[in-house]
Steps between C-alpha positions, in 0.01 A plus 500: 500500500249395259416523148233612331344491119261734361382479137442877394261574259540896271841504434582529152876650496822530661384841682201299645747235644702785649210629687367161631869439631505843679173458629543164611860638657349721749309263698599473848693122505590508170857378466506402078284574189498343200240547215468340187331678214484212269329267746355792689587367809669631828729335721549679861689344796456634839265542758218706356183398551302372153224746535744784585675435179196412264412897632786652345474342154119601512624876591721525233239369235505214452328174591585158660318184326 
């Protein structure tokens, strides 16, 4: 199990962190999510592959720097 760190880029308020969590949540090998709004960074652990995951933050509107 692995960990991964993606800085997001459009999120602006605690609803926006919310939906980055829950978007990041439902990627197959996902085990943990944790964002940060303040640094506007998100910390998943699991097996998910990077690409897989930088998807989901992209489909929920928002972009990774």
């Amino acid at each position: 199990m692995g960990q991964t760190i993606l800085k997001i880029d459009g999120m602006t308020c605690n609803h926006c962190k919310m939906r980055a969590e829950k978007a990041l949540q439902g990627v197959s090998g996902v085990e943990s999510v944790k964002v940060d709004l303040a640094s506007k960074e998100a910390v998943i652990t699991g097996s998910a592959e990077r690409e897989k995951l930088i998807k989901a933050v992209v489909d929920a509107g928002y972009t990774v720097a």
